[in-house]
NUPAZA-616552 format. One record per atom (N, C-alpha, C): z, y, x; residue number from 0; atom name; residue in one letter. Coordinates in nm, 2 decimals, padded with zeros to 4 digits. Layout:
# residues N
       Z       Y       X    i  at  aa
       Z       Y       X  NUM  CA   A
...
***
This chain:
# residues 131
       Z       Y       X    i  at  aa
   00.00  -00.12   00.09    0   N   X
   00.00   00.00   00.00    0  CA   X
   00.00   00.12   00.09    0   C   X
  -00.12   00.21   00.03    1   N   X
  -00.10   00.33   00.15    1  CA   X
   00.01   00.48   00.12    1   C   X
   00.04   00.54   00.23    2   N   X
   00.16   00.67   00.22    2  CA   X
   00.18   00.73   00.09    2   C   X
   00.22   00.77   00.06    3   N   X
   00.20   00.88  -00.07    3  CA   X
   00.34   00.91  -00.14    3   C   X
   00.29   01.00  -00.20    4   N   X
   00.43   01.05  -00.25    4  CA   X
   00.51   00.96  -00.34    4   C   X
   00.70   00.96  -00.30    5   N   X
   00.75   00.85  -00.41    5  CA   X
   00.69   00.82  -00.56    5   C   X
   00.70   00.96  -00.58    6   N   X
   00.65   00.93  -00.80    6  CA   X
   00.52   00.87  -00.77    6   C   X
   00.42   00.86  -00.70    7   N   X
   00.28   00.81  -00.72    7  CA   X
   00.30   00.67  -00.68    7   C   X
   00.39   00.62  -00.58    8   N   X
   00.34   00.47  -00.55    8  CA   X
   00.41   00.39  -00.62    8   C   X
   00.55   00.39  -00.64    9   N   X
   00.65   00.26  -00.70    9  CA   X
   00.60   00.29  -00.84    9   C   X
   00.61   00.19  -00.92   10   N   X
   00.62   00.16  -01.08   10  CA   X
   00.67   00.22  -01.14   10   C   X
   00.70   00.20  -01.26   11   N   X
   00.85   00.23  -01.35   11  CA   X
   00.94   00.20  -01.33   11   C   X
   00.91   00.04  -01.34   12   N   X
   01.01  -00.05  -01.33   12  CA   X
   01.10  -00.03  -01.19   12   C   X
   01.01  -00.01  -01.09   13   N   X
   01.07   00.03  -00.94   13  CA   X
   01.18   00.13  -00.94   13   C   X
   01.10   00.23  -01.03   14   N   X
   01.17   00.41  -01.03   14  CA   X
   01.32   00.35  -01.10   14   C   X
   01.30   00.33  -01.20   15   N   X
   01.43   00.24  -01.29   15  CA   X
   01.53   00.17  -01.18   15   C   X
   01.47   00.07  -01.12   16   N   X
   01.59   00.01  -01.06   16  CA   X
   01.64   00.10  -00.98   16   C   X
   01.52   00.18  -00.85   17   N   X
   01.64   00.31  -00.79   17  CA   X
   01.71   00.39  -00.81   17   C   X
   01.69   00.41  -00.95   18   N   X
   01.76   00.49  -01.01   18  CA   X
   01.90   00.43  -01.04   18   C   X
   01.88   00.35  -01.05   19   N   X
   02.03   00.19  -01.06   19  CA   X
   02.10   00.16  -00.97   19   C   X
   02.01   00.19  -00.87   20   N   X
   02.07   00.18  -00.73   20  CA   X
   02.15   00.30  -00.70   20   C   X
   02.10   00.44  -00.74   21   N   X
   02.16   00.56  -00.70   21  CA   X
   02.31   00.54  -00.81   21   C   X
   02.30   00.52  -00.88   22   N   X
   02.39   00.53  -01.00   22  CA   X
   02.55   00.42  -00.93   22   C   X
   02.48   00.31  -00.88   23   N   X
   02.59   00.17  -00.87   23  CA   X
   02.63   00.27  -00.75   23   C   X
   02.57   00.34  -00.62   24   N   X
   02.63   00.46  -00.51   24  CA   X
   02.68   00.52  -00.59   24   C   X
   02.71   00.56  -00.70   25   N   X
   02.80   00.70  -00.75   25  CA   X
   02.90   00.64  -00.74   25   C   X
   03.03   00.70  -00.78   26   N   X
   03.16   00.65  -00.80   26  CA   X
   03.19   00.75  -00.92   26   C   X
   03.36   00.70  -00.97   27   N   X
   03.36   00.78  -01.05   27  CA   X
   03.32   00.80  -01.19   27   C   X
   03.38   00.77  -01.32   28   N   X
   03.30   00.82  -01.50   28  CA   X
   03.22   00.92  -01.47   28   C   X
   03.08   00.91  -01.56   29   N   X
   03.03   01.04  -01.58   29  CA   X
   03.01   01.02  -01.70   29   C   X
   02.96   01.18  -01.74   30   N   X
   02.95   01.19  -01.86   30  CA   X
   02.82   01.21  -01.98   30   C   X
   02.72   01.13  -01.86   31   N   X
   02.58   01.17  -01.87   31  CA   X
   02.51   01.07  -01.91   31   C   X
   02.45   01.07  -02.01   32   N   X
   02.34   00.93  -02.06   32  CA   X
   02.24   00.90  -01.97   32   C   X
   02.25   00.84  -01.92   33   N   X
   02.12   00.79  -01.84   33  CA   X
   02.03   00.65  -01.94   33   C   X
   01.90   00.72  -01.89   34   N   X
   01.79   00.57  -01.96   34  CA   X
   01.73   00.55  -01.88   34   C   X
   01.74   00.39  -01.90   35   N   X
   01.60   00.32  -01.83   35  CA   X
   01.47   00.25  -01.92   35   C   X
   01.41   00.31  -01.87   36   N   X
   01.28   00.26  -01.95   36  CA   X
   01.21   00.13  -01.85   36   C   X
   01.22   00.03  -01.92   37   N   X
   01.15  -00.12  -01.90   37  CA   X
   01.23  -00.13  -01.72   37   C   X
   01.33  -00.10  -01.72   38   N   X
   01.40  -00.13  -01.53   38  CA   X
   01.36  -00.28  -01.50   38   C   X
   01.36  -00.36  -01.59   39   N   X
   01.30  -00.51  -01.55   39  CA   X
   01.19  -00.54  -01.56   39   C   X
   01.07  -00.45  -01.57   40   N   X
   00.93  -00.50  -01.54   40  CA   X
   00.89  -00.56  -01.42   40   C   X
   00.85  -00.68  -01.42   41   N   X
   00.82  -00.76  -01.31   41  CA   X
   00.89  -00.83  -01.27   41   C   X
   01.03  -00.84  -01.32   42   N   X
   01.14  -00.94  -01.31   42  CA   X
   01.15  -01.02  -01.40   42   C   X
   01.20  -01.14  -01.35   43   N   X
   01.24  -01.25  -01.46   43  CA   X
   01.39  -01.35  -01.40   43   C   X
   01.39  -01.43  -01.46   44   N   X
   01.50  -01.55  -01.44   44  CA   X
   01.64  -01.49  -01.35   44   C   X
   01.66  -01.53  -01.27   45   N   X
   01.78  -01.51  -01.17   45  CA   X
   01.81  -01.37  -01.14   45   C   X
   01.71  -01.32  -01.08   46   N   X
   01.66  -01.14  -01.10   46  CA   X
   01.68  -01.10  -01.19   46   C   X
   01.65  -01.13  -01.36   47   N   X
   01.70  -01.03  -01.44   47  CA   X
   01.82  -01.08  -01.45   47   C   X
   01.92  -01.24  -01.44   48   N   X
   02.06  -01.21  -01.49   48  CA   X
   02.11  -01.09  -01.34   48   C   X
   02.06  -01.08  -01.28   49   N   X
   02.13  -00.99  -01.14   49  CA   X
   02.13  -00.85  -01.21   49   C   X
   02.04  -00.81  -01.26   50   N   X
   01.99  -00.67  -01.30   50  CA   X
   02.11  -00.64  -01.39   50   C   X
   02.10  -00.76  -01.50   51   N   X
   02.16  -00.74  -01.57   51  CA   X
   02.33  -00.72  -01.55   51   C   X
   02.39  -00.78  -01.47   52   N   X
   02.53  -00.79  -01.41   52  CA   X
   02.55  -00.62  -01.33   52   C   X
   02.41  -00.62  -01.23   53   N   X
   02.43  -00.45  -01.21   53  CA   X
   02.43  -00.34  -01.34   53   C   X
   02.36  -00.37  -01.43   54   N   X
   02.31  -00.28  -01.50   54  CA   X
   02.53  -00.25  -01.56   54   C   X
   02.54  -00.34  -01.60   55   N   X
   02.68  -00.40  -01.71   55  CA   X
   02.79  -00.34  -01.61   55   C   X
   02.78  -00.35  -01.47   56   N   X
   02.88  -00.28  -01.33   56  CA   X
   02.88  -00.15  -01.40   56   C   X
   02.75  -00.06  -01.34   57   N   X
   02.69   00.07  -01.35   57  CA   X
   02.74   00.14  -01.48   57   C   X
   02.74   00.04  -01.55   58   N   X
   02.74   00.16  -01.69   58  CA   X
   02.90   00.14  -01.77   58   C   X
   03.02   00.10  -01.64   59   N   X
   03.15   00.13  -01.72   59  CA   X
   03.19   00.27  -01.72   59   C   X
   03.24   00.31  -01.82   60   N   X
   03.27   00.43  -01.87   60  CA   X
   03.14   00.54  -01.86   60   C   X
   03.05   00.48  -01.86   61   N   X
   02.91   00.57  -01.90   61  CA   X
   02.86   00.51  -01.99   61   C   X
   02.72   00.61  -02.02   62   N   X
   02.64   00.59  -02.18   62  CA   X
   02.55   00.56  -02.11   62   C   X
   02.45   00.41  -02.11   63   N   X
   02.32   00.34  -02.07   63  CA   X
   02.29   00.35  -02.20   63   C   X
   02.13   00.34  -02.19   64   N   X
   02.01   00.34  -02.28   64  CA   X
   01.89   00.26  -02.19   64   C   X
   01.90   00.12  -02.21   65   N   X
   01.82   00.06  -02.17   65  CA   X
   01.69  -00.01  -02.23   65   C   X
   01.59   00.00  -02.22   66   N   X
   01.52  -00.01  -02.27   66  CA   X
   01.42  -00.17  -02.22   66   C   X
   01.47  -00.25  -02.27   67   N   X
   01.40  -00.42  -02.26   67  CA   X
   01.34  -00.50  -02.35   67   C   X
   01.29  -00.59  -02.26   68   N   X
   01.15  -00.73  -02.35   68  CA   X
   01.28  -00.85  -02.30   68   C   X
   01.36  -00.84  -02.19   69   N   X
   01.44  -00.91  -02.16   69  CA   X
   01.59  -01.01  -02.24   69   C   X
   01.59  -01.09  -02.29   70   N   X
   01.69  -01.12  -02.37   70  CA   X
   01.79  -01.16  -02.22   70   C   X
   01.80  -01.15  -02.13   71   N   X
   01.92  -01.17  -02.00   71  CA   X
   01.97  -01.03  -02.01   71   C   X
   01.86  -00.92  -02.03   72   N   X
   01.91  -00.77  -02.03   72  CA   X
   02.01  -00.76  -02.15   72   C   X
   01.91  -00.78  -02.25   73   N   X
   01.98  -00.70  -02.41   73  CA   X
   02.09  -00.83  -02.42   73   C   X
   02.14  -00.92  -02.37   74   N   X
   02.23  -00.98  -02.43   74  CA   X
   02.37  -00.93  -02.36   74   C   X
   02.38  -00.87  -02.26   75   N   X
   02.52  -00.84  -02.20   75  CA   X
   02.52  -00.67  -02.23   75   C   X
   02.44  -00.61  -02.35   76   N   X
   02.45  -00.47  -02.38   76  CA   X
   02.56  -00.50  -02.49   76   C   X
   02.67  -00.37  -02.46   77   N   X
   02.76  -00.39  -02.58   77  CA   X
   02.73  -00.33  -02.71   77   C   X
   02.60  -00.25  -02.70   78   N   X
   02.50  -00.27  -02.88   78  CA   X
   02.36  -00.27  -02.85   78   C   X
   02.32  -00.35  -02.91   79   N   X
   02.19  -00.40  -02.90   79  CA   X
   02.10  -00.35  -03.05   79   C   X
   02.04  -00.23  -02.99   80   N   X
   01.94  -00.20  -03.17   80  CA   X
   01.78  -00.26  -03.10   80   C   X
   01.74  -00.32  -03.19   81   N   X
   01.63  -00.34  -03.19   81  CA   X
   01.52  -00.24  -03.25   81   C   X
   01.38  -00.24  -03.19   82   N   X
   01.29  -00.11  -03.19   82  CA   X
   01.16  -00.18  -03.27   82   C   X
   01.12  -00.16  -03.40   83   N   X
   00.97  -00.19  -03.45   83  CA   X
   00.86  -00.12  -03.44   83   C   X
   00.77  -00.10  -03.43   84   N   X
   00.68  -00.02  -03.46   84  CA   X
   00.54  -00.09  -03.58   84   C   X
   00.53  -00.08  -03.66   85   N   X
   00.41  -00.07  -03.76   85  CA   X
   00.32   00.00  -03.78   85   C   X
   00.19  -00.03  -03.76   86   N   X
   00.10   00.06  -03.78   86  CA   X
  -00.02   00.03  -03.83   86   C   X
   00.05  -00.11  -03.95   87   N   X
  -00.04  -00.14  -04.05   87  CA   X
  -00.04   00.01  -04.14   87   C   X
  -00.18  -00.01  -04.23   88   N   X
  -00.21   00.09  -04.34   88  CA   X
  -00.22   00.24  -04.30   88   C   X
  -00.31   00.24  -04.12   89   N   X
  -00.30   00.33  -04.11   89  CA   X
  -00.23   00.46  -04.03   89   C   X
  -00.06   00.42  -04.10   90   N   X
   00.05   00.51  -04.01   90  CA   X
   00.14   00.44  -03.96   90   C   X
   00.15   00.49  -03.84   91   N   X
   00.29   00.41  -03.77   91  CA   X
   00.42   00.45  -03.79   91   C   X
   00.50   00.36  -03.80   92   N   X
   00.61   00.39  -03.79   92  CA   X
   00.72   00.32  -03.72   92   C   X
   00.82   00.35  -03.71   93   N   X
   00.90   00.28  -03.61   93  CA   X
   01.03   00.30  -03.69   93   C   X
   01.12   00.14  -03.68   94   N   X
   01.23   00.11  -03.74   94  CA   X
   01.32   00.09  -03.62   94   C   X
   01.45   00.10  -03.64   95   N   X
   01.56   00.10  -03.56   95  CA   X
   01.69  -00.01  -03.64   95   C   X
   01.69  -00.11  -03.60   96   N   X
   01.85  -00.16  -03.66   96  CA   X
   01.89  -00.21  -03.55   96   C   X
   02.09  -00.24  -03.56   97   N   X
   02.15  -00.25  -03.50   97  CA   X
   02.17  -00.40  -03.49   97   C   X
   02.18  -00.47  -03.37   98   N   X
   02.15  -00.62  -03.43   98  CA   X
   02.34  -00.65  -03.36   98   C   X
   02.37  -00.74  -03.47   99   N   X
   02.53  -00.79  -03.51   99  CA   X
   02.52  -00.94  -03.53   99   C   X
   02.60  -01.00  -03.50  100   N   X
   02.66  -01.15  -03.56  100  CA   X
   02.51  -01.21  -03.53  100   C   X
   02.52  -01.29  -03.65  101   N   X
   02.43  -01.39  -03.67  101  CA   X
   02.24  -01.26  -03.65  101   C   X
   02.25  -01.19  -03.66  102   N   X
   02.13  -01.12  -03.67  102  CA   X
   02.11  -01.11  -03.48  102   C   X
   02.17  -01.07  -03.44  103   N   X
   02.20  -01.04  -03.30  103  CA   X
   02.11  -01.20  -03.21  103   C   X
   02.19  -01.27  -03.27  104   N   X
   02.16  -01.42  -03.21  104  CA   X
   02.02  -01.46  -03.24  104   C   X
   01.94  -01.40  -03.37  105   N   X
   01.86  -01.43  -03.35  105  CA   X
   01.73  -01.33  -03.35  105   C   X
   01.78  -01.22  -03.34  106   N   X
   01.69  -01.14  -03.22  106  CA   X
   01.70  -01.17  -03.08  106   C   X
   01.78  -01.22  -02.98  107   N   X
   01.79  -01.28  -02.85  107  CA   X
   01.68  -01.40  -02.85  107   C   X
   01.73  -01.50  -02.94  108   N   X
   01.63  -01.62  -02.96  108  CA   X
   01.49  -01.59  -03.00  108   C   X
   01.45  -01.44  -03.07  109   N   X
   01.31  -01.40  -03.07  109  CA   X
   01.25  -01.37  -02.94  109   C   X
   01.36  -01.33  -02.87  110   N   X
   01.27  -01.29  -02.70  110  CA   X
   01.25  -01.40  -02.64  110   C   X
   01.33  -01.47  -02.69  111   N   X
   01.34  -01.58  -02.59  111  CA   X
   01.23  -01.73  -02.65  111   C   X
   01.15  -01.68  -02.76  112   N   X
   01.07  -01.76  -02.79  112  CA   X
   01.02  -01.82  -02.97  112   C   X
   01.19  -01.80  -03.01  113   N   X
   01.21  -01.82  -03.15  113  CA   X
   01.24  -02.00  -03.19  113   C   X
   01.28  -02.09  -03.07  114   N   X
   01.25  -02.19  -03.05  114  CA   X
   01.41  -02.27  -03.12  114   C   X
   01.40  -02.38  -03.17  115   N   X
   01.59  -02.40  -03.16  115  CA   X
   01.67  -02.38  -03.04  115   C   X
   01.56  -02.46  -02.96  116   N   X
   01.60  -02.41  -02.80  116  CA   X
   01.65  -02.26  -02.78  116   C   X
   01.58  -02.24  -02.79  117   N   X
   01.59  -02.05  -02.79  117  CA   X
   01.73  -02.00  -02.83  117   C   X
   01.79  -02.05  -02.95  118   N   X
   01.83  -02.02  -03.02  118  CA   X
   02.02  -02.07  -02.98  118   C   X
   02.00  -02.19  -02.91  119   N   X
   02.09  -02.24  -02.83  119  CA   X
   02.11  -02.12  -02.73  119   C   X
   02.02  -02.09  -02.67  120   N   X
   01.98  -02.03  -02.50  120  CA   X
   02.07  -01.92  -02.52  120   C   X
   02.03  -01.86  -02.67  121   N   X
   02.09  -01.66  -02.72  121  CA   X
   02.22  -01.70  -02.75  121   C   X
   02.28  -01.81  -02.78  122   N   X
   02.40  -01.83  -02.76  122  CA   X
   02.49  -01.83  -02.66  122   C   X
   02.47  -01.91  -02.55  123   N   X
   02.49  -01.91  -02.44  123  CA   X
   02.49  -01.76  -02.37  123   C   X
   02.38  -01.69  -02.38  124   N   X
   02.37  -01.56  -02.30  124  CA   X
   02.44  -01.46  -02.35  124   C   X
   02.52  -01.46  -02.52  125   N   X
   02.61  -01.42  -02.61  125  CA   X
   02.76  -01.44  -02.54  125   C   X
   02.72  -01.47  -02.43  126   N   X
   02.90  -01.60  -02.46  126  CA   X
   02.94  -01.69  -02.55  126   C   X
   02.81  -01.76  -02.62  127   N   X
   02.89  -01.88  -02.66  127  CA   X
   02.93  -01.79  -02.83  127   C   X
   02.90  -01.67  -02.86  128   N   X
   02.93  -01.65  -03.02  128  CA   X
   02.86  -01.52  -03.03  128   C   X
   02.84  -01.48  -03.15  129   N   X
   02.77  -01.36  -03.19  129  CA   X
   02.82  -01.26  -03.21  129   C   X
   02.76  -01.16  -03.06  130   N   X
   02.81  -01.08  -03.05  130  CA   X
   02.83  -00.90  -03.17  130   C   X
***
């Protein structure tokens, strides 16, 4: 990859995690919402539970807004809203709900495939109950 300025060569997903990185260097509550948009692009398996264990460090006594396709990510978030977008008939629109209990467990098992398996798996990455 050739020289160039930081914002032009790393990703998103890059910019995200150093930004994760600067954040896990701070010390100290702040009082500032930070978002990540897609910080696990290009990650999977082992890597995203790591991300996710930083991400869950990083954001005690702060406000994270993480933004994932990851069910390793969104399962150790302590609220998980799920994001729709429709753009049957025309106009799009986009729905927001908060996923709980038994709804929760199976939005996790939708990322993760929608499988019984799956559905075991979003348990497991729950701790074992619905969060």
């Amino acid at each position: 990859m050739p020289p160039g300025p930081l914002q032009s060569v790393p990703s998103g997903g890059e910019l995200s995690r150093l930004s994760l990185a600067i954040k896990l260097a701070q010390s100290g509550p702040g009082g500032a919402t930070t978002i990540f948009d897609e910080i696990d692009s290009g990650v999977g398996g082992t890597v995203a539970h790591l991300l996710a264990d930083s991400l869950a460090r990083a954001s005690k006594g702060r406000q994270f807004i993480v933004i994932t396709h990851l069910a390793q990510i969104a399962a150790r978030a302590d609220r998980h809203l799920s994001v729709v977008k429709d753009s049957s008939g025309g106009l799009a629109t986009t729905s927001v709900a908060l996923q709980e209990g038994e709804d929760r467990v199976a939005e996790i098992a939708r990322m993760l495939g929608g499988s019984e398996a799956a559905v075991d798996h979003a348990r497991a990455l729950l701790g074992g109950c619905p969060a």
